[in-house]
C-alpha positions as CSV (number, residue, x, y, z in Angstrom):
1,X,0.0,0.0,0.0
2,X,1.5,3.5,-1.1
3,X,1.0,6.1,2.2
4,X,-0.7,9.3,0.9
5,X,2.5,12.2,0.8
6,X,1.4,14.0,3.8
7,X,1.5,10.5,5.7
8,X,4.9,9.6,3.5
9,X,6.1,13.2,4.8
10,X,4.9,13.3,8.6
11,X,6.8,9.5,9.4
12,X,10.4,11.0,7.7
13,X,9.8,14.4,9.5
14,X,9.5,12.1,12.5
15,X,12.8,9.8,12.3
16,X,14.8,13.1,11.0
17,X,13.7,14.8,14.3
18,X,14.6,11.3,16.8
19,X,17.7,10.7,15.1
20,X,19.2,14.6,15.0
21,X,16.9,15.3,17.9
22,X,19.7,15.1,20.9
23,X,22.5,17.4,18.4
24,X,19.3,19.7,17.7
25,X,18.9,20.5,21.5
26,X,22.7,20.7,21.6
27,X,23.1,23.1,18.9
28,X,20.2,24.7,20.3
29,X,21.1,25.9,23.7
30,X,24.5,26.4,23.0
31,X,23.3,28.8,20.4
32,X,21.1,30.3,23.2
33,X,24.8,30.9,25.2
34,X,26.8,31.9,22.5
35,X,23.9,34.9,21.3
36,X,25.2,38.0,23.3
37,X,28.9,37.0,23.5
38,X,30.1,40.1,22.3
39,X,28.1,42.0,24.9
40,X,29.4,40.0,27.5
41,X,33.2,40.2,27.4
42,X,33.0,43.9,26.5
43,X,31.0,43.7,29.8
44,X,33.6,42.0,31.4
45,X,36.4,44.0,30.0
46,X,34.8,47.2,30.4
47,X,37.6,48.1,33.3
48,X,40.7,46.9,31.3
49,X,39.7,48.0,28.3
50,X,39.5,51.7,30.0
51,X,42.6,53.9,30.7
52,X,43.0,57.1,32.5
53,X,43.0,60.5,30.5
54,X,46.6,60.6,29.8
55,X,48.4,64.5,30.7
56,X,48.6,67.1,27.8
57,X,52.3,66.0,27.0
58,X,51.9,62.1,27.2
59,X,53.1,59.8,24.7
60,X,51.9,57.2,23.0
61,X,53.8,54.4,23.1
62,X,54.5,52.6,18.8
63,X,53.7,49.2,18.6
64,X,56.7,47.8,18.4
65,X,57.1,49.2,22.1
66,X,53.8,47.8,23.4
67,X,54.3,44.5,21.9
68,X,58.1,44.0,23.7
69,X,56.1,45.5,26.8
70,X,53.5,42.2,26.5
71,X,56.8,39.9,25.7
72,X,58.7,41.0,28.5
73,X,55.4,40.6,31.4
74,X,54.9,37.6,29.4
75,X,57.4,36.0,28.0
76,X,55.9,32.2,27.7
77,X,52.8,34.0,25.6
78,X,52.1,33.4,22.3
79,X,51.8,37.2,20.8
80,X,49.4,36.7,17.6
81,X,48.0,40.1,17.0
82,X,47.1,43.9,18.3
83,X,44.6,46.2,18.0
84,X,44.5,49.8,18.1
85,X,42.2,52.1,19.1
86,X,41.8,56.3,17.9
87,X,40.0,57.2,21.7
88,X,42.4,58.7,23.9
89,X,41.8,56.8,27.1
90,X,41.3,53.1,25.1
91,X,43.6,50.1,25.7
92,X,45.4,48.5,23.4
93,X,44.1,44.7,23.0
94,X,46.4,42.6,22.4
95,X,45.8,38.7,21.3
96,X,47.5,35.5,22.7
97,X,47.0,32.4,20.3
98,X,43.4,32.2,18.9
99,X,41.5,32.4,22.2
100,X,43.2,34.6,24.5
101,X,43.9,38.2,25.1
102,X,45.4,41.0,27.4
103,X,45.3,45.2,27.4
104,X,47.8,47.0,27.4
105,X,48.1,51.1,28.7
106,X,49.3,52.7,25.1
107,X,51.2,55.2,27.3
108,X,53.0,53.4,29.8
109,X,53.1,49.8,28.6
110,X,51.4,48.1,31.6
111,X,49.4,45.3,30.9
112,X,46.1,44.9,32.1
113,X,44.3,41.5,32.6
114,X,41.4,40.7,30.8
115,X,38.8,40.4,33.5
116,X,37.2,37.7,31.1
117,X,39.1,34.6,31.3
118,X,36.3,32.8,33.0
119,X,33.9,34.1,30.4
120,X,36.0,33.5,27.5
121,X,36.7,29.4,28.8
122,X,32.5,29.2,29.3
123,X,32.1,30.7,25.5
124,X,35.0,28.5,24.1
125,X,33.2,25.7,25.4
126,X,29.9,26.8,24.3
127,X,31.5,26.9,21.2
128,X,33.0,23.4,20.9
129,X,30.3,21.9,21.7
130,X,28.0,24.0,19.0
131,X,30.5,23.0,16.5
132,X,32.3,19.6,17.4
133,X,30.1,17.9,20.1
134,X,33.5,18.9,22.3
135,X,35.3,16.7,20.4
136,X,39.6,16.8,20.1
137,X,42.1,15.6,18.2
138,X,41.2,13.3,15.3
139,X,37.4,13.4,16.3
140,X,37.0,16.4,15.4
141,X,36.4,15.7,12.5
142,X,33.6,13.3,13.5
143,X,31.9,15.9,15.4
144,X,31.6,17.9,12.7
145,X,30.2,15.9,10.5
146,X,27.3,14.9,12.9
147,X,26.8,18.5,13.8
148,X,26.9,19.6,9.8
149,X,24.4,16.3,9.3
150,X,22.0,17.2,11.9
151,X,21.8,21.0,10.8
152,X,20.9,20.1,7.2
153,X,18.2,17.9,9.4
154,X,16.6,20.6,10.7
155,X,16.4,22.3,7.7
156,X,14.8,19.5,6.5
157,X,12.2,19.7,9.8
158,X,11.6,23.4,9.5
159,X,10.8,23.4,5.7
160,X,9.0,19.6,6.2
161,X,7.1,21.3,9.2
162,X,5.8,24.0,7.5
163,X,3.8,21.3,4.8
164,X,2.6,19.3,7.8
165,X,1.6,22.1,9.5
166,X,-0.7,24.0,7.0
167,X,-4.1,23.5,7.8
168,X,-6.5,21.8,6.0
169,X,-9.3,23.7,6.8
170,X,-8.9,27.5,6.8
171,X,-11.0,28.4,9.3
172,X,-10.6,30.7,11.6
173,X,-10.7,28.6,14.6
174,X,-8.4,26.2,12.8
175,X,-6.0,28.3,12.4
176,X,-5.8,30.1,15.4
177,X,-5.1,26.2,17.1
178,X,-1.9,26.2,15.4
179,X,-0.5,30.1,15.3
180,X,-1.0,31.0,18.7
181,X,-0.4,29.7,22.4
182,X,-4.1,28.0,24.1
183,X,-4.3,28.3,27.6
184,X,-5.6,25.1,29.8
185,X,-3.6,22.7,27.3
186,X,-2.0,19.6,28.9
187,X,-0.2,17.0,27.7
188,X,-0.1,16.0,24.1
189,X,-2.8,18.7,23.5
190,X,-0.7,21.6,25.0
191,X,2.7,19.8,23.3
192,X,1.1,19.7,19.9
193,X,-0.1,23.4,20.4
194,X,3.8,24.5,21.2
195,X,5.1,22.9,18.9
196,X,3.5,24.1,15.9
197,X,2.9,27.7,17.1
198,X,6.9,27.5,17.6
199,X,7.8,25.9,14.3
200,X,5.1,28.5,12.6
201,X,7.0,32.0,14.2
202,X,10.1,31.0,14.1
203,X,10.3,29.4,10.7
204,X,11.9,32.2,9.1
205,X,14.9,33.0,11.6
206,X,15.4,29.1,12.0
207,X,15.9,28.6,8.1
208,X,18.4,31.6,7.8
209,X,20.3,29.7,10.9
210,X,20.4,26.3,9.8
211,X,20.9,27.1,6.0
212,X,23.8,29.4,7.1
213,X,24.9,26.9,9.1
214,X,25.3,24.2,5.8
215,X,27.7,27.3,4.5
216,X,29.5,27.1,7.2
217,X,29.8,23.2,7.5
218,X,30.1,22.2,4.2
219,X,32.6,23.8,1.2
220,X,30.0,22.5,-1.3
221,X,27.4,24.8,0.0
222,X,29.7,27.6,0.6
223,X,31.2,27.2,-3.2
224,X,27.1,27.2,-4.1
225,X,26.7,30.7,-2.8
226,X,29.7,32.0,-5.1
227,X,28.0,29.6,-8.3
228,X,24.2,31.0,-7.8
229,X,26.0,34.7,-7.6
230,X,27.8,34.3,-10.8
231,X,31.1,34.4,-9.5
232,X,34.1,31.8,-9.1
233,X,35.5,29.9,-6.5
234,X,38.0,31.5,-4.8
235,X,41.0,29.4,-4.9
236,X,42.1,27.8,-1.4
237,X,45.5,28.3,0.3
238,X,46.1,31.8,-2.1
239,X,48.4,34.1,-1.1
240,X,48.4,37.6,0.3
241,X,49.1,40.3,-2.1
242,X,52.8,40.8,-3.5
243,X,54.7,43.7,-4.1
244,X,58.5,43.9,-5.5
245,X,61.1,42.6,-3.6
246,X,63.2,45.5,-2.4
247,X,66.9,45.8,-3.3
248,X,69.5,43.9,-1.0
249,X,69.8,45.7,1.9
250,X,66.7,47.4,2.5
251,X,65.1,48.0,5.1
252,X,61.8,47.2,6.0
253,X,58.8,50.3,7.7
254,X,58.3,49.6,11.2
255,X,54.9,48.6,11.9
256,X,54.1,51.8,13.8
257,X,55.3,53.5,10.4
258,X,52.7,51.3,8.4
259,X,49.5,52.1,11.3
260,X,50.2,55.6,10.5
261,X,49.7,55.1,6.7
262,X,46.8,52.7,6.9
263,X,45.1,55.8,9.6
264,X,45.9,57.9,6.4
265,X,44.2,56.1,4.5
266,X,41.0,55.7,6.1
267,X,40.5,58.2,8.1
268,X,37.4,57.2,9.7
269,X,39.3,54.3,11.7
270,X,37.8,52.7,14.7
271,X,40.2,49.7,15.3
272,X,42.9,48.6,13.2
273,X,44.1,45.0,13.8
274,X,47.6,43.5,12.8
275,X,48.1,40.0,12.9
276,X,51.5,38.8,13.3
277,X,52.3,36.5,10.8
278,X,53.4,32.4,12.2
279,X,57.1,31.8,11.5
280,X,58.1,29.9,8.7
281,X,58.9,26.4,8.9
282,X,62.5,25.3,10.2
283,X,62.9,28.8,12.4
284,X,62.2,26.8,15.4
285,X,59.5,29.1,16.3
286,X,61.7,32.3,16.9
287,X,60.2,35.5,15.0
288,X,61.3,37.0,12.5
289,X,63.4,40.3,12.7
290,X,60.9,42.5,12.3
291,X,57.0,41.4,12.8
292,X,55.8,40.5,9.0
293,X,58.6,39.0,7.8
294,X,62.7,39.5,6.7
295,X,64.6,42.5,5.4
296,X,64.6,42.3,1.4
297,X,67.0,40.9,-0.3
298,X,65.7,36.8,0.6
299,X,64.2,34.6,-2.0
300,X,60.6,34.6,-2.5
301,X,57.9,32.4,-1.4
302,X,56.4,29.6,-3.6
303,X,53.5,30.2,-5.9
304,X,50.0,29.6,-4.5
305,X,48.9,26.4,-4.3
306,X,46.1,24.9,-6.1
307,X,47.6,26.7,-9.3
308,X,49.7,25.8,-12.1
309,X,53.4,26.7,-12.4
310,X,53.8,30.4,-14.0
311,X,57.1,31.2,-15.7
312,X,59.9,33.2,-13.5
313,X,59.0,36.8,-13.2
314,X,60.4,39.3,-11.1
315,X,60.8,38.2,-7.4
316,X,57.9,39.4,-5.2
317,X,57.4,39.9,-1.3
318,X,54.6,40.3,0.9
319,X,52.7,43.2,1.9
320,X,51.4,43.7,4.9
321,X,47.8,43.6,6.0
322,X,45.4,45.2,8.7
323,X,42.3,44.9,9.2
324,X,40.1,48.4,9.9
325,X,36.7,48.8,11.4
326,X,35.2,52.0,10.2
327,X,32.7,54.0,12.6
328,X,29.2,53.6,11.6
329,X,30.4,51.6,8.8
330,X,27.3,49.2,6.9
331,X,27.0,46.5,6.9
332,X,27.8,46.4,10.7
333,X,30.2,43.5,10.2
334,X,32.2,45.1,7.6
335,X,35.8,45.9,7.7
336,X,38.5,47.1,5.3
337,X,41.7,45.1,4.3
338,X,45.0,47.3,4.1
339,X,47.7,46.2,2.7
340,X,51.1,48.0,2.9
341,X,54.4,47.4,0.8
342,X,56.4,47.0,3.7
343,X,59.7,48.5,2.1
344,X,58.1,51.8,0.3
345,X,55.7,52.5,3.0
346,X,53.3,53.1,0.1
347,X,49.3,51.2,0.3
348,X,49.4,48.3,-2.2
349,X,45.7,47.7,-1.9
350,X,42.3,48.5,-0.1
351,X,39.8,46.4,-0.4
352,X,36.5,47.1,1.7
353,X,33.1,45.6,1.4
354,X,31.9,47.7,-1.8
355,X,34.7,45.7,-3.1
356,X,34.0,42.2,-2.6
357,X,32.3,40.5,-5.6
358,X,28.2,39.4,-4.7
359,X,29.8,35.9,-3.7
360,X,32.0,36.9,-1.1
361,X,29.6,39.4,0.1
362,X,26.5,37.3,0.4
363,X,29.0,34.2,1.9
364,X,30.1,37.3,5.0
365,X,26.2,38.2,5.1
366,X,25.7,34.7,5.7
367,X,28.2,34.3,8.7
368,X,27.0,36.8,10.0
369,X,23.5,36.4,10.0
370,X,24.4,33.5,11.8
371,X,24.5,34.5,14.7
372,X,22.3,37.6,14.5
373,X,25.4,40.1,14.7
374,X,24.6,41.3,11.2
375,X,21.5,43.0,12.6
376,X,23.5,44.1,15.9
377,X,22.0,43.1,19.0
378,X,18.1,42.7,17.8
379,X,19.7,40.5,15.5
380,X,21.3,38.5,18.2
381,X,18.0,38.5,20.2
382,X,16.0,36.8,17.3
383,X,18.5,34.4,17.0
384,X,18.8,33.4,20.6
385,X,14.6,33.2,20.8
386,X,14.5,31.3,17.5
387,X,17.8,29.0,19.0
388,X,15.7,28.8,22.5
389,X,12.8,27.9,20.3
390,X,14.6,24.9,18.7
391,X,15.4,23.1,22.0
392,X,11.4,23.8,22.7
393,X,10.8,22.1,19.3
394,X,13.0,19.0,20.2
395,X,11.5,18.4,23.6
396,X,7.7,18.8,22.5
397,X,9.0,16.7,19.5
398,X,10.2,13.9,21.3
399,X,7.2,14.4,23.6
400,X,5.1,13.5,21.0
401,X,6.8,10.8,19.7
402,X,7.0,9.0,23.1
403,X,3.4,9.6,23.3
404,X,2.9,8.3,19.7
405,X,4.8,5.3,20.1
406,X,4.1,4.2,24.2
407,X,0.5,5.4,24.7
408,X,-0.9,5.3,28.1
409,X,-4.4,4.3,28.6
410,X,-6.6,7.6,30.8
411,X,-9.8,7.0,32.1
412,X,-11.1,9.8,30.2
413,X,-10.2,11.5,26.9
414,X,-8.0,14.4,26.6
415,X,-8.5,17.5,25.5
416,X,-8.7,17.5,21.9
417,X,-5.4,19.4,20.6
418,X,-7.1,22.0,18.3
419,X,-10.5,22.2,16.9
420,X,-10.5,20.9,13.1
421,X,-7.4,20.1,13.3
422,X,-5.1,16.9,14.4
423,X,-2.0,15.5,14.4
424,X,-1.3,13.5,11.1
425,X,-2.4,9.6,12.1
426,X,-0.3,6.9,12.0
């Protein structure tokens, strides 16, 4: 016997939501934690992020000062970045690996803790468990692929929901059952009446999260966004941009000497960020001589990977890049990319959002809307109520199903859950 498609549908929207149900709930509330994270550590940073006025004839310290400053209070630290800020009493910030991150007083070098390790270990769990289940090492891998598997599931339930959950009869009491909360509901009556008027409002927000979520997961759907825009693949593992190599001998612009020229050039600067590049391989992790790279005058790097041998040309170096956030820039997650020829002092390229191809601009719109930050903090709320509502989905969900599958005899019917309207029969 062939099960009419609404049956077909309402059994597979069923074993999608047991099997993804538990990584659902996980995603879920860690979503819920993760929401205002932002909000958070700036709340928790607010006093080291803060300096005193500094006096009429104070100086500020360069960054090559305020880095040594960081190596010398810390010397077992991992220095991976800095970021500068144009307000007078701001802290420089300061990064330490991927995860940590100390301030620093940009006139007399003292260091300031965070004030947020506790917070940043809580969101950095948050976080691995969101993406990885917590997993390490080589399962790492594992966890993402059941966390990738059961998003694409609940895209599945929120676009399979919305068939099951259309009503059959338009009435007006019909359709009021299933769009908005009944009071004196127990049971499977008030679990069926959550569940759909949960699905039904939050559709929206909980496709943009779970199909931004595939772009995330999966290259295939992230190289999709850059095919349905018209535009190509960006090639993996490509370099930075090049400039000449210098003569023998030359020497390279402090970093300090390249902030100024990158402040220059935008003048509306609210942060700029310099990451300090890894060192290369066999320098037995001691940095280079000046942050970036070597003097001129060494041999170039290797082409980019992924493409095919060019013919010799004239020997190139890299530039250096920082990243600037502009005030009241749109969209809110924007930033610029500077890059500086590190021997001439001179801007090699800009690149802001205006730039981007549709591609890359639609695949940042997408991480972003993510996790709401795209819309600032209304953005974030929306996506923590749709996130809370997802954990709400999988526990009427399974509530239903245990119903569904162990009923247990009353003495007495239950309250019907809507008028007009059922759950789909077995």
């Amino acid at each position: 016997m062939v099960l009419p498609f609404r049956k077909t549908l309402f059994w597979i929207h069923l074993a999608v939501g047991i099997v993804t149900g538990i990584v659902v709930a996980i995603m879920s509330v860690t979503g819920v934690a993760l929401a205002f994270q932002p909000q958070v550590i700036a709340w928790a940073e607010s006093e080291a992020r803060t300096v005193p006025a500094p006096g009429a004839d104070a100086r500020r310290l360069t960054v090559e000062e305020l880095l040594a400053k960081v190596r010398e209070a810390r010397p077992e630290a991992q220095v991976s970045g800095i970021t500068v800020y144009p307000s007078e009493t701001a802290s420089a910030q300061v990064a330490l690996g991927r995860t940590a991150v100390l301030y620093v007083n940009p006139y007399s070098g003292e260091v300031l803790e965070s004030g947020s390790k506790g917070w940043r270990s809580f969101f950095h769990l948050m976080e691995e468990w969101h993406r990885w289940l917590a997993t390490g090492g080589d399962n790492r891998a594992v966890g993402k692929a059941i966390t990738g598997a059961s998003n694409a599931g609940f895209l599945f339930l929120a676009l399979s929901g919305l068939y099951l959950w259309w009503p059959r009869n338009w009435s007006r009491k019909a359709v009021r059952s299933v769009v908005w909360f009944r009071g004196g509901l127990k049971g499977k009556a008030r679990d069926f009446n959550w569940h759909n008027v949960m699905g039904f409002w939050m559709l929206p927000v909980l496709v943009v999260l779970t199909a931004s979520g595939m772009v995330i997961s999966y290259k295939w759907a992230s190289d999709l966004v850059y095919t349905v825009t018209g535009n190509a693949v960006p090639a993996q593992g490509g370099g930075g941009v090049k400039v000449p190599a210098p003569e023998t001998g030359t020497e390279r612009k402090t970093v300090s000497a390249m902030v100024s020229t990158v402040q220059e050039q935008v003048p509306t600067w609210a942060s700029i960020t310099y990451r300090i590049p890894s060192p290369p391989k066999g320098a037995q992790g001691k940095p280079s001589e000046q942050p970036g790279g070597p003097k001129g005058g060494g041999e170039p790097r290797g082409g980019e990977q992924g493409k095919p041998s060019e013919p010799p040309g004239p020997p190139k170096a890299d530039a250096v890049s920082f990243s600037v956030k502009e005030k009241d820039a749109w969209p809110l997650f924007s930033s610029t990319q500077v890059s500086v020829d590190p021997f001439t002092g001179q801007v090699a390229k800009r690149e802001g959002y205006a730039d981007l191809n549709s591609g890359r601009q639609m695949r940042s719109w997408l991480r972003f809307l993510h996790t709401g930050e795209a819309l600032g903090w209304p953005g974030q709320l929306i996506a923590a109520i749709a996130s809370l509502a997802g954990a709400f989905l999988v526990w009427t969900g399974f509530a239903l199903s245990w119903r569904r599958f162990f009923p247990r005899r009353q003495p007495r019917a239950e309250v019907p859950a809507s008028t007009g309207e059922s759950e789909t029969p077995a």
